[in-house]
N, C-alpha and C positions, 0 to 999 in steps of 0.2 A: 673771852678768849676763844680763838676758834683753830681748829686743829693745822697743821703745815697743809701745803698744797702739796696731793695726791703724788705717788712717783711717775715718772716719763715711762710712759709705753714704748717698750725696743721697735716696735715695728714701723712705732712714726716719731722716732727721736732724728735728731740730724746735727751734727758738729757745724759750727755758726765760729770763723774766726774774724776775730775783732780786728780794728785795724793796728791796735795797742800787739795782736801777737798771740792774743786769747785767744785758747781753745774752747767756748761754752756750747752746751747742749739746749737745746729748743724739741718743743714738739709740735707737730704739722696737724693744724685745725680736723677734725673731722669732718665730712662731705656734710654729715648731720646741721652741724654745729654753722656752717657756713648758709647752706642753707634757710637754717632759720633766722641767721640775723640779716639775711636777703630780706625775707619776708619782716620783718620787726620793722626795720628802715623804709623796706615801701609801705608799711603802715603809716609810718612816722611822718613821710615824706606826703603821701596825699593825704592823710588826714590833717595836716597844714594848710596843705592848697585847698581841700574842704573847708576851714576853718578860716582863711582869705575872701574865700572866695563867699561867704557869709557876709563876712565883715564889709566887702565890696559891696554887696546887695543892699546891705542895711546904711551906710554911707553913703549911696549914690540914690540923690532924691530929686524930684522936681524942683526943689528952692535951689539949687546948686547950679552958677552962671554953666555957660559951655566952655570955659580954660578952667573951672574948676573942675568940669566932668573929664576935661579930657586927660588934666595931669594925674585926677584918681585914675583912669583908668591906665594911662603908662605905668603909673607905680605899681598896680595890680601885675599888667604883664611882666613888667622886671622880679616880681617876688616871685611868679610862679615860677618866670624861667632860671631862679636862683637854684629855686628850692630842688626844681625838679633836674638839671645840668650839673650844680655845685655842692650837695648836698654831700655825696662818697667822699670828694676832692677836697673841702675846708674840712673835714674832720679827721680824716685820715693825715692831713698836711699838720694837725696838731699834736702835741707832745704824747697823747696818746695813740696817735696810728692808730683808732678804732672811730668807726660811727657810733650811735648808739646802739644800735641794731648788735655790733661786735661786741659792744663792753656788754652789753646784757647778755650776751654766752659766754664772755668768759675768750675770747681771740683778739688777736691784733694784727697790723701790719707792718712787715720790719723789710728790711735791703735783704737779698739774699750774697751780699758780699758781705755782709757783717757790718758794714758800715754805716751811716750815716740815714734813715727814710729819705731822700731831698726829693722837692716840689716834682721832678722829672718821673719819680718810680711813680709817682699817684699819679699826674696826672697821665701817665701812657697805661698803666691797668685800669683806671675808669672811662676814657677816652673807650679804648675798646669794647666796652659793656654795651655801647648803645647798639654795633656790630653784634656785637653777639645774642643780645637779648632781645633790647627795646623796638629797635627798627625788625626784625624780622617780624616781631610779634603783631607788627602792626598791617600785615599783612592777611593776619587773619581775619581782620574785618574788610579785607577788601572783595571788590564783586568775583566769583568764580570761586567753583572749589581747588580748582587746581593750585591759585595762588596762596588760597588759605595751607593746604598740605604742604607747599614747600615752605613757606613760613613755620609752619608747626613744627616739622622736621629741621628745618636750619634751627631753629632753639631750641628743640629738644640734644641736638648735638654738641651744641655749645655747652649747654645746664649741663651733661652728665660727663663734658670732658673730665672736668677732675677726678671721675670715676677710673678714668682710663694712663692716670700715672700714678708713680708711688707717693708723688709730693703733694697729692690734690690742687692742683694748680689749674687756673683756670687759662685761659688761654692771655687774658689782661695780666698774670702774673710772668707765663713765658715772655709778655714784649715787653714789660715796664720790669723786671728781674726784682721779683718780692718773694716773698713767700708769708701766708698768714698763716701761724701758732697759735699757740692753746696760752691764754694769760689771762688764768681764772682770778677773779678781783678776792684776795682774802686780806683778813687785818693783820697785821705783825704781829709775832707773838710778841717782839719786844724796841725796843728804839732803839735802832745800832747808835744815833748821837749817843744815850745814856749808858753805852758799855762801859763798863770798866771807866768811870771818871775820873776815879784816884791813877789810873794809868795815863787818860789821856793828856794831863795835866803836861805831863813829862817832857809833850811835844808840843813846841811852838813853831808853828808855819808862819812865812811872811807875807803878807799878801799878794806876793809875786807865785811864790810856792803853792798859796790859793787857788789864784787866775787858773790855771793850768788845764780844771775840769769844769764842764757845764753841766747843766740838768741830765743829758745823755749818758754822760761819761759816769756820774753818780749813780744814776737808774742802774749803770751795766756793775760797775763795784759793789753795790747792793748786794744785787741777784747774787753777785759770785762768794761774799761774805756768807750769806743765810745759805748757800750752797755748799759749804766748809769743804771744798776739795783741796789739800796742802797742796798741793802740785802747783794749782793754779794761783792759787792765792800768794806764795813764795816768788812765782811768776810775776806777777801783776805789781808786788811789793818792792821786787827788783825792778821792773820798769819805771815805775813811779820815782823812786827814788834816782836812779839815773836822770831823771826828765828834770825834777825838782832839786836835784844837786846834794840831796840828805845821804849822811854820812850812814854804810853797811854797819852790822851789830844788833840791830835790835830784834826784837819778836815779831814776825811779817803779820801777824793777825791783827797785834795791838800797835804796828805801826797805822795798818792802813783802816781800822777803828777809826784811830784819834785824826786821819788825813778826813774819811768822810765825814767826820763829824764837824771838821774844822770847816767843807767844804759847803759841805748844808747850809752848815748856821751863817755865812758869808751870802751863800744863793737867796737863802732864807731874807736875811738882810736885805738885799737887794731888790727880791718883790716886794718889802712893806712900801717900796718908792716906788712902785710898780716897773720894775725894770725886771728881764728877764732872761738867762743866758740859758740860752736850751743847748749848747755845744761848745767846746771848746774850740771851734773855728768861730764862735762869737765873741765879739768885743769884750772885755770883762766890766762888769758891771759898778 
């Protein structure tokens, strides 16, 4: 068992409303912290393409016709140009909003409407990286110094923009509207399913009352359960209930216990067939 996750820092905490109505609190990655999962990922990232590009070598032989040299070598170019173009954008585009690089510090990336990550926020904050980073850099190898120093300079400006707001925001977060928090990977101290099971019993959803939340929408009731703000949870329990047609009266904590747990074990259900509803604007499963 490992201890709760640290409290929010006042200074980089930010109010995050849902599109449900929720008020939740987030905290804004440290400059640090982004940083180093920049660096973790172009680890990650060319020591692939190193690790490709190996395996090319040792694959492409003199026994091998010439349509068999030349299809290895298209598929070589389409792996690097995955790895090294698509690599931010299919991970960030997955249920966790992070590369690798994020999840090993402990950040993520979410909407800064509170709503939805959709494929449009990733793919216009990594789109603009190659602007801000990649292509200028690439000028420091080119002939003259002069072109090398505005190079150097044009990425040195970009790198320490986040320096220069309060949200640390790169300038790919100003056009694709994100913001990347602090979502340090810790275990549960406990299974919200197994709260109170003599309680949840009480409640039987139909599986229309089910349908209603995805993977998203469960992630964000979580947080706000293991958050135990009444205000909010009262909140969320009245919307739910409205949305689902369930009758006022009960205990808002131990209604929406038995709602997630009823909601899991259905989601749950639904990947052992490999099927998967990451939002309530998804089909149900």
């Amino acid at each position: 068992m490992v201890s709760a996750v640290p409290p929010l820092r006042p200074s980089k905490a930010r109010a995050l409303n849902t599109p449900e109505g929720v008020d939740l609190t987030v905290e804004i990655a440290s400059f640090g912290a982004r940083i180093g999962a920049f660096i973790i990922d172009m680890i990650c990232i060319y020591g692939s393409i190193f690790v490709v590009i190996l395996m090319f070598i040792w694959m492409r032989g003199d026994k091998l016709g010439d349509a068999a040299q030349n299809f290895l070598t298209a598929g070589f170019i389409i792996i690097v140009f995955v790895l090294r173009n698509f690599w931010f954008i299919l991970f960030e585009m997955g249920a966790r909003g992070a590369t690798p690089g994020k999840r090993a510090v402990g950040i993520r990336v979410i909407a800064r409407n509170g709503g939805r990550l959709e494929a449009s926020h990733v793919v216009a904050r990594n789109l603009l990286r190659d602007v801000e980073i990649i292509l200028p850099l690439s000028f420091l190898f080119s002939v003259g110094s002069l072109y090398a120093m505005l190079g150097l300079g044009w990425t040195l400006i970009f790198m320490f923009f986040p320096l220069f707001n309060k949200d640390r925001m790169r300038a790919g977060d100003l056009i694709g509207g994100t913001w990347v928090i602090r979502a340090p990977r810790t275990k549960l101290r406990h299974d919200l399913s197994d709260n109170a099971p003599h309680r949840q019993a009480y409640f039987a959803f139909t599986p229309a009352q089910i349908a209603v939340y995805g993977v998203f929408e469960l992630q964000t009731l979580e947080g706000l359960l293991r958050g135990n703000d009444r205000k909010a949870i009262a909140m969320v329990a009245d919307l739910i209930r409205e949305k689902i047609g369930w009758p006022h009266g009960d205990d808002d904590r131990a209604f929406l216990n038995a709602y997630y747990a009823a909601v899991r074990a259905e989601l749950e259900k639904g990947m052992l067939f490999g099927k998967r509803r990451h939002s309530k604007y998804d089909p149900p499963v």
